[in-house]
DSSP file (Angstrom, degrees, kcal/mol; ACC not computed):
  #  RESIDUE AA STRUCTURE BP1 BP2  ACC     N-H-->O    O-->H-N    N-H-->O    O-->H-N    TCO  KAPPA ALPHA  PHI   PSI    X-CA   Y-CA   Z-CA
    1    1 A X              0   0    0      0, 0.0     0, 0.0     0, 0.0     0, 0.0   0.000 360.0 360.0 360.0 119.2    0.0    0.0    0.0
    2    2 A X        -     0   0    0      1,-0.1     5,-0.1     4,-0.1     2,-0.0  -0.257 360.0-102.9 -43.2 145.0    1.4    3.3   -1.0
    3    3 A X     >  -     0   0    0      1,-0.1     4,-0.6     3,-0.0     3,-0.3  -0.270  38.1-101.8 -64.2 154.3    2.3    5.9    2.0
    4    4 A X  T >4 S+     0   0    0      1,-0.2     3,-1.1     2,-0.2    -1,-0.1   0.843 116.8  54.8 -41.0 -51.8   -0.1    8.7    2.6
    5    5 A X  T 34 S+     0   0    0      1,-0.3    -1,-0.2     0, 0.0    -3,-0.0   0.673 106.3  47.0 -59.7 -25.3    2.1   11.2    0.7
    6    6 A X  T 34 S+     0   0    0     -3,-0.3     2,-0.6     2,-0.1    -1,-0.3   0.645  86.8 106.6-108.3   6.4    2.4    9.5   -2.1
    7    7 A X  S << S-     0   0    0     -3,-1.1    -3,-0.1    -4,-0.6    -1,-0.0  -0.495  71.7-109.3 -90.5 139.4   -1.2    8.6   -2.9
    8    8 A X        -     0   0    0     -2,-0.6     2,-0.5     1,-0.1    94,-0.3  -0.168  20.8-132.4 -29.2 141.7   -3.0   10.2   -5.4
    9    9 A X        -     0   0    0     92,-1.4    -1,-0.1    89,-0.2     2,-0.1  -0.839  19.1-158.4-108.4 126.4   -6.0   12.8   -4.6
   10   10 A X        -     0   0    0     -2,-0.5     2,-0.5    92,-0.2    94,-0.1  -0.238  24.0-116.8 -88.4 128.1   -8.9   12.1   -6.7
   11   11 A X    >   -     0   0    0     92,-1.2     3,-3.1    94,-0.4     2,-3.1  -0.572  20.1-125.6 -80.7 140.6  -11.2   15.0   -7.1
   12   12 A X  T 3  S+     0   0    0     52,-2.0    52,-0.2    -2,-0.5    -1,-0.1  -0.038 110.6  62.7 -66.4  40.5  -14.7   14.0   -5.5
   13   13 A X  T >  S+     0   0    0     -2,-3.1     3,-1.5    50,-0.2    -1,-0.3   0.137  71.3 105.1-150.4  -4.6  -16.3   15.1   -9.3
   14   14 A X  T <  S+     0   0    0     -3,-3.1    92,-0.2     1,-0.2    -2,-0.1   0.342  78.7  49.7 -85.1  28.2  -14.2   12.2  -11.3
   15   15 A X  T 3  S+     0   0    0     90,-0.1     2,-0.7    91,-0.0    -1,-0.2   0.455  92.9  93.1 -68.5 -35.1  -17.4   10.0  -11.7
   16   16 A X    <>  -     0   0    0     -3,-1.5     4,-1.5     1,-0.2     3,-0.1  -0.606  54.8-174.8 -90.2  94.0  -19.0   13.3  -13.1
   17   17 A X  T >4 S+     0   0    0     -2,-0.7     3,-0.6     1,-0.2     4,-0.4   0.911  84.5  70.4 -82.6 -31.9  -18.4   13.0  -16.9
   18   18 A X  T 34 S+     0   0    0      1,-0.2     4,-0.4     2,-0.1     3,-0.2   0.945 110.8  36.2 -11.9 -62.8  -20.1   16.9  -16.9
   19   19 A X  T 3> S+     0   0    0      1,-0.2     4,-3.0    -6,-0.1     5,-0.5   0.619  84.9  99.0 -86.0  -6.0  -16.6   17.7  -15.1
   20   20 A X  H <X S+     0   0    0     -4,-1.5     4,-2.1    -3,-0.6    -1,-0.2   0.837  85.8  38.4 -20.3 -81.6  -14.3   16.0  -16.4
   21   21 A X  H  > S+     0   0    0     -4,-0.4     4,-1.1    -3,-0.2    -1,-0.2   0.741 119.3  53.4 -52.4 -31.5  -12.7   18.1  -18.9
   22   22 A X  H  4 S+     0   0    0     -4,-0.4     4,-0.2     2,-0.2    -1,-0.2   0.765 113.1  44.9 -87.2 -15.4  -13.1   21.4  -16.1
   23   23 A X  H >X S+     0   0    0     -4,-3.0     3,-3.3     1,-0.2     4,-1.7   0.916 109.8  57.1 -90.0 -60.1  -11.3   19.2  -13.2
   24   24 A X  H 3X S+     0   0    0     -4,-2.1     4,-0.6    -5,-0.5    -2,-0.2   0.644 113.2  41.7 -40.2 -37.5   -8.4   18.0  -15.9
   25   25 A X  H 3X S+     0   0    0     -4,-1.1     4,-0.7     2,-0.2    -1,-0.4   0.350 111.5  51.8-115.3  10.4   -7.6   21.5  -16.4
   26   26 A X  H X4 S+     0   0    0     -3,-3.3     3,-0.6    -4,-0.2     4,-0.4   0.867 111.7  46.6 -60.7 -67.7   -7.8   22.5  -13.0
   27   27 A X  H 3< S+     0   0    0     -4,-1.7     4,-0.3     1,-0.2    -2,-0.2   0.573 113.0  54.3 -66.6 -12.3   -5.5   19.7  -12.1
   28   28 A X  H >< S+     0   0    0     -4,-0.6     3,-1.1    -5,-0.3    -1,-0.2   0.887 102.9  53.5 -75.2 -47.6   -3.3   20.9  -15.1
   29   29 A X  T XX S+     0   0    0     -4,-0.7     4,-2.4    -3,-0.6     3,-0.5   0.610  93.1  77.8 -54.5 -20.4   -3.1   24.5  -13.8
   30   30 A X  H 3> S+     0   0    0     -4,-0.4     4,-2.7     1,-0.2     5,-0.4   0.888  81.6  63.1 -43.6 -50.3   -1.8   23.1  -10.5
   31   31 A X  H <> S+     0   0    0     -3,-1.1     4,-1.4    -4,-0.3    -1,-0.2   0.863 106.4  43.9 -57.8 -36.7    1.4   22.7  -11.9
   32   32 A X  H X> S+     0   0    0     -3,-0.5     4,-1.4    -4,-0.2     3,-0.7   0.946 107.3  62.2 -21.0 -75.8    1.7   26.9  -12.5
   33   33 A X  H 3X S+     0   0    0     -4,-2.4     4,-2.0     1,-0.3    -1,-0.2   0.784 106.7  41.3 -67.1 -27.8    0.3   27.5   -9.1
   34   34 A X  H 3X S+     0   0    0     -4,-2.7     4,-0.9     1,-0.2    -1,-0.3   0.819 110.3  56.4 -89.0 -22.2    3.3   25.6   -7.5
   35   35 A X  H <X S+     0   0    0     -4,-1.4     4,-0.5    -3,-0.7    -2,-0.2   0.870 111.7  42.1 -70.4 -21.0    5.6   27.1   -9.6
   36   36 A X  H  X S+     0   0    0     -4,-1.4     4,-1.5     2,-0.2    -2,-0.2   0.774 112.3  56.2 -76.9 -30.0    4.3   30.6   -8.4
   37   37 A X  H  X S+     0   0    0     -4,-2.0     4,-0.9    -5,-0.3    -1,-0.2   0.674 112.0  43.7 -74.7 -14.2    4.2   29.4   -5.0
   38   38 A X  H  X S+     0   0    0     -4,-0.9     4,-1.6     2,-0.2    -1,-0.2   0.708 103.2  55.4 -88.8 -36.5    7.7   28.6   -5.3
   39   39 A X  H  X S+     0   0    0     -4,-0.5     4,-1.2    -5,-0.3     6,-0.3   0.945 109.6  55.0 -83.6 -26.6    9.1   31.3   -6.9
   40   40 A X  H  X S+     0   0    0     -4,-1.5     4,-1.3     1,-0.3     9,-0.2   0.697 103.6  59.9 -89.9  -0.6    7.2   33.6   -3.5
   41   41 A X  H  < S+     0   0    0     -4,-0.9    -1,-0.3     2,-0.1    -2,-0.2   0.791 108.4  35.6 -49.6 -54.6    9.0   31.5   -1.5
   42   42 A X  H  < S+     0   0    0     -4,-1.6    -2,-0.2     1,-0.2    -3,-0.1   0.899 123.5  44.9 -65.5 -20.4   12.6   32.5   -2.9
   43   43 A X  H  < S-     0   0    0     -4,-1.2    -1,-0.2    -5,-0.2    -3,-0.2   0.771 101.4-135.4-110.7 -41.1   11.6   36.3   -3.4
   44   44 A X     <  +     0   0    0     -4,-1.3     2,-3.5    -5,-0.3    -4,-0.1   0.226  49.6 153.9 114.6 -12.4   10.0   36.3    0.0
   45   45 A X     >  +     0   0    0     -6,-0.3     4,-5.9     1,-0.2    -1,-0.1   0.062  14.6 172.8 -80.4  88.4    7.0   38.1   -1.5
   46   46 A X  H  > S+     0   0    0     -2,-3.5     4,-3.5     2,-0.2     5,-0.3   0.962  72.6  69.7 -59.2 -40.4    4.1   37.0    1.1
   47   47 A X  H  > S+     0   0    0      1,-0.2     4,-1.2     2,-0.2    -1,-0.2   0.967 106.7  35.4 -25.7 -64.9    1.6   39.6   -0.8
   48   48 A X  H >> S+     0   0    0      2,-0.2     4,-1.8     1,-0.2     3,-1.7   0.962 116.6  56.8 -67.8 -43.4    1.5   37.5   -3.8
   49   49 A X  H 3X>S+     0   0    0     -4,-5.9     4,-2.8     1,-0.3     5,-0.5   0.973 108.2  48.9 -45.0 -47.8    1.7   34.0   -1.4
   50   50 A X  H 3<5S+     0   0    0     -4,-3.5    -1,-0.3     1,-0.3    -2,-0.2   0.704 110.0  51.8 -65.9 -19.6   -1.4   35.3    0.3
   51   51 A X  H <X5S+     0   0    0     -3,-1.7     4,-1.2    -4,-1.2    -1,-0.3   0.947 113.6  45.0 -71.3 -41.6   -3.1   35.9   -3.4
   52   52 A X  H >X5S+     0   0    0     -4,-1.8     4,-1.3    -3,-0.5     3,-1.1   0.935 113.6  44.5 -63.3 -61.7   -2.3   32.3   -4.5
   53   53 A X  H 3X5S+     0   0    0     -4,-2.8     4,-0.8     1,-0.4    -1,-0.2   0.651 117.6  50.7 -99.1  -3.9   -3.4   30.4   -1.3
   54   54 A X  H 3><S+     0   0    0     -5,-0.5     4,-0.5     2,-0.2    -1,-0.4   0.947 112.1  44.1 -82.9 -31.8   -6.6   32.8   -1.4
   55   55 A X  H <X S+     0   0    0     -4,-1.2     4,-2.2    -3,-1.1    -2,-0.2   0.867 117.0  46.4 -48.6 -72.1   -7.3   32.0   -5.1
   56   56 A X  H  X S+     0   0    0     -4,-1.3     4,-1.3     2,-0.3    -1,-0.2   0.484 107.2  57.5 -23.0 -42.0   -6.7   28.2   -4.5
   57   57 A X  H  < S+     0   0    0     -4,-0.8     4,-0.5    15,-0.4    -1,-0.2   0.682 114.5  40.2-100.6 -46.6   -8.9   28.2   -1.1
   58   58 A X  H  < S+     0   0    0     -4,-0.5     4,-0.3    -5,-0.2    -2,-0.3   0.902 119.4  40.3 -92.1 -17.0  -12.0   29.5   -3.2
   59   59 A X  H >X S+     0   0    0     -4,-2.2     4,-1.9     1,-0.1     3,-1.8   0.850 100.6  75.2 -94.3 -25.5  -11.7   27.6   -6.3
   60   60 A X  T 3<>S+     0   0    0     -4,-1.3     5,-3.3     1,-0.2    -3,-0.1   0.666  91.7  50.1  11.8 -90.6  -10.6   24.2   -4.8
   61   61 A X  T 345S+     0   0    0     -4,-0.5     3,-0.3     3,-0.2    -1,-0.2   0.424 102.6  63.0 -69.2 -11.6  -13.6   23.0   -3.6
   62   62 A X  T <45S+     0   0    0     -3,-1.8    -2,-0.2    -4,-0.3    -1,-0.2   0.728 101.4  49.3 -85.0 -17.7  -15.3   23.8   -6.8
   63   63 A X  T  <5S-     0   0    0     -4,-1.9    -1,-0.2   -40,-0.0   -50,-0.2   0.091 125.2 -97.5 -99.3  25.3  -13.2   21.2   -8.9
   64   64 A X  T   5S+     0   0    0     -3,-0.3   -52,-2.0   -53,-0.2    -3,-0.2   0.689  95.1 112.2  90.9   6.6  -13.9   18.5   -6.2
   65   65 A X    >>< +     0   0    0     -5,-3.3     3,-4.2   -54,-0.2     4,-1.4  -0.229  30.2 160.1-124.1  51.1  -10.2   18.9   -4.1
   66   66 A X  H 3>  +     0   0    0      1,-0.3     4,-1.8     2,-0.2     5,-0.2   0.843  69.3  62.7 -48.0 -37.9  -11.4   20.4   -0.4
   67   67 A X  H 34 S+     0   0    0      2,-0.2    -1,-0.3     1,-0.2     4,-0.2   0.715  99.7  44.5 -67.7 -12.9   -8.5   19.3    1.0
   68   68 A X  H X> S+     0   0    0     -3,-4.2     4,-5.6     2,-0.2     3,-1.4   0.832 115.5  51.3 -78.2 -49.9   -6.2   21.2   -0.8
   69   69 A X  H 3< S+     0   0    0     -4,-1.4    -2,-0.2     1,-0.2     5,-0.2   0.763 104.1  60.1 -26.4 -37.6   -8.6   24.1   -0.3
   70   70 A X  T 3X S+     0   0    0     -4,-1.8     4,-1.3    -5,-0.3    -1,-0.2   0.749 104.5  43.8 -89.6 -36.7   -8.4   23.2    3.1
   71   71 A X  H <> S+     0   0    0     -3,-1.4     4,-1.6     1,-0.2    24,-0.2   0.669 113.8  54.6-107.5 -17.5   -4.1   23.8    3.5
   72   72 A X  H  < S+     0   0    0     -4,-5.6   -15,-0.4   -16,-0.2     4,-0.3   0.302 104.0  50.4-107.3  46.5   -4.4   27.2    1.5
   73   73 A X  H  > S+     0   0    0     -5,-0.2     4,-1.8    -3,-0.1     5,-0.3   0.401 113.5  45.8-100.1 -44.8   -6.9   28.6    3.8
   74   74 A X  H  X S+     0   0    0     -4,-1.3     4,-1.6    -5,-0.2     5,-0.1   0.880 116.1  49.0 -54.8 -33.5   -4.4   27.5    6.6
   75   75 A X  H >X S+     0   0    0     -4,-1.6     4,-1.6     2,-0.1     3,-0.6   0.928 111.4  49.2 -41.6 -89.8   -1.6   29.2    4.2
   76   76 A X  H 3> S+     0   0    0     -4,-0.3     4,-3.6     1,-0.3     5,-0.3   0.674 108.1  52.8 -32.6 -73.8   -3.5   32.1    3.9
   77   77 A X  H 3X S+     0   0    0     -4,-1.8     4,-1.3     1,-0.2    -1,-0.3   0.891 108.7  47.6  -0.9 -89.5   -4.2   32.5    7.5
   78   78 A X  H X<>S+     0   0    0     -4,-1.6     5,-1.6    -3,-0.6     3,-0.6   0.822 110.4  54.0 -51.5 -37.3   -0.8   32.3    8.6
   79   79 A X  H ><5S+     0   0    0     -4,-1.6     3,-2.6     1,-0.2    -1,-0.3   0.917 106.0  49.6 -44.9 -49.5    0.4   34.8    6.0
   80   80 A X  H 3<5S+     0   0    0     -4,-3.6    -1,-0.2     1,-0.3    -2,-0.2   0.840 111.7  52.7 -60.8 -17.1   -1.9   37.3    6.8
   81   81 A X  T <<5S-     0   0    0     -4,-1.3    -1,-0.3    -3,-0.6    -2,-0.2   0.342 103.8-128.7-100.2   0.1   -0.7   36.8   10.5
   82   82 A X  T < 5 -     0   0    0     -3,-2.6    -3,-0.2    -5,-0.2     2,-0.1   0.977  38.6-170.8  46.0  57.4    2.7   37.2    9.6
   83   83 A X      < -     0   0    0     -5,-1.6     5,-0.2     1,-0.2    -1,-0.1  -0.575  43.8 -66.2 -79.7 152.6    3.6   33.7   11.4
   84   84 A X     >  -     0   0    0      1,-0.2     4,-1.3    -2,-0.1    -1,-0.2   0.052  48.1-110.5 -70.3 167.3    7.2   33.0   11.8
   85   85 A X  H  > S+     0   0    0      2,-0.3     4,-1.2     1,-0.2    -1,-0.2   0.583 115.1  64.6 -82.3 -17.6    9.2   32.3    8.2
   86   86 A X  H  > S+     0   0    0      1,-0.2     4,-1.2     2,-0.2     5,-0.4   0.900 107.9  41.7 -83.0 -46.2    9.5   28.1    9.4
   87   87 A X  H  4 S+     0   0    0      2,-0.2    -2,-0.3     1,-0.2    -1,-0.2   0.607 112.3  46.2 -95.8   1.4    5.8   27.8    9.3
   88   88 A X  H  X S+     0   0    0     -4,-1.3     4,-3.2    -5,-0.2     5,-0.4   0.868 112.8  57.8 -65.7 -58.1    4.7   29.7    6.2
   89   89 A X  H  < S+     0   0    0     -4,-1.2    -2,-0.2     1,-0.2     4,-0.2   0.628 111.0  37.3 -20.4 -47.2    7.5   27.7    4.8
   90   90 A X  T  X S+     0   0    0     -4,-1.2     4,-1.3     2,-0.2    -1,-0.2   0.639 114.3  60.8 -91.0 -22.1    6.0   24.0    5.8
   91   91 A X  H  > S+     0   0    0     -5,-0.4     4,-1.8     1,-0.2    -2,-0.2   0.962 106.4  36.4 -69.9 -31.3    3.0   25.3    5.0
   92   92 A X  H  X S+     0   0    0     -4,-3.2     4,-1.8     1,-0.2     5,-0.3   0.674 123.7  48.0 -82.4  -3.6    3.5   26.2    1.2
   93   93 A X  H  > S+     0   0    0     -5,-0.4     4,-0.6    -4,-0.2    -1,-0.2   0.688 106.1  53.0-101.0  11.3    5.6   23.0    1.1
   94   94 A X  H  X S+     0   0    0     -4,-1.3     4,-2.0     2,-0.2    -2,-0.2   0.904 122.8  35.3 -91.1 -71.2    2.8   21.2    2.9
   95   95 A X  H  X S+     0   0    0     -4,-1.8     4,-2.5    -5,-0.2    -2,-0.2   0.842 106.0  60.0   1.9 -84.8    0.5   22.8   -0.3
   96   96 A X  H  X S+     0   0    0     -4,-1.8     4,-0.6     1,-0.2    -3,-0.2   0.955 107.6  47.4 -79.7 -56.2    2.5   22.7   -2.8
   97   97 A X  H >X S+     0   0    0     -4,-0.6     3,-1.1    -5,-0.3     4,-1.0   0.915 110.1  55.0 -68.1 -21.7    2.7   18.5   -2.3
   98   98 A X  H 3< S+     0   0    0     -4,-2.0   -89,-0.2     1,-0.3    -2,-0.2   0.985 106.8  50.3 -30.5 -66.9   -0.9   18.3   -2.1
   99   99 A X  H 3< S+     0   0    0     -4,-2.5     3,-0.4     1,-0.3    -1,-0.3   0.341 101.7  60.6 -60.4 -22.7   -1.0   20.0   -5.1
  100  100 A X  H << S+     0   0    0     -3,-1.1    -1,-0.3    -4,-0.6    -2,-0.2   0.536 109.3  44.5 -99.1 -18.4    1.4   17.7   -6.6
  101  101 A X  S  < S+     0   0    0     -4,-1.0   -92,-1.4   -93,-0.1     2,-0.7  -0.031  73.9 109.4-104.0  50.1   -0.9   15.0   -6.1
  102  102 A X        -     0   0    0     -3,-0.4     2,-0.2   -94,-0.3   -92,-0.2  -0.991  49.1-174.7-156.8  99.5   -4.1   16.0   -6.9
  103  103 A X        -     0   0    0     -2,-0.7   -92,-1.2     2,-0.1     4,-0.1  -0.614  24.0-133.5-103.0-176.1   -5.2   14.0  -10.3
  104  104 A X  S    S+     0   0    0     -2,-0.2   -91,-0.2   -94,-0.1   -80,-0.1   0.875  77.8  62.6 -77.6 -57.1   -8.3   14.1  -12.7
  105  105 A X  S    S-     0   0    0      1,-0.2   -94,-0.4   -82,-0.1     2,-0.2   0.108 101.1 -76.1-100.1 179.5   -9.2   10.8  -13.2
  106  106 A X              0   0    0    -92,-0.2    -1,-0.2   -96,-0.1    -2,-0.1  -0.556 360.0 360.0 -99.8 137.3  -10.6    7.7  -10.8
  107  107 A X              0   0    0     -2,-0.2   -99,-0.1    -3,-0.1    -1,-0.0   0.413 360.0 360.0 -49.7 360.0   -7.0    6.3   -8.8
């Protein structure tokens, strides 16, 4: 059995042949969104993090992936809160592997 980290998450809409096509290019755009989250990691620029993980936290849940929704409203949070530089840090990298797992299709 695969480890937690490394199993897929299947958006709760891949039964939904309606969504298909709109979750597949959701889950495509993912890859962008960690490269942006990455690059406000190097730059430092929390403004922009805190657009990403806000953008991400509302759209989420509409393509079927609440739990990713779920760790950038806890991003977002801590950004706004200024929280120390260790825990924005696990948090986008917390994110950002979600995000890496998050397919289209049935496991």
């Amino acid at each position: 059995m695969p480890s937690v980290e490394l199993t897929p998450i299947i958006s709760y809409y891949s039964d939904d042949p309606e969504m298909a096509e709109l979750v597949d290019e959701f889950v495509n755009t993912l890859s962008e969104r960690v490269i942006s989250l990455e690059n406000c990691l190097n730059t430092g620029d929390l403004s922009e993090l805190k657009r990403i993980a806000h953008q991400l936290k509302g759209s989420c849940g509409g393509y079927g992936f609440d739990v990713i929704g779920q760790a950038a409203a806890i991003l977002e949070t801590s950004a706004k809160a200024s929280q120390s530089v260790e825990q924005v840090n696990q948090e986008v990298a917390d994110l950002i592997q979600l995000c890496q797992r998050a397919k289209s299709g049935t496991a």
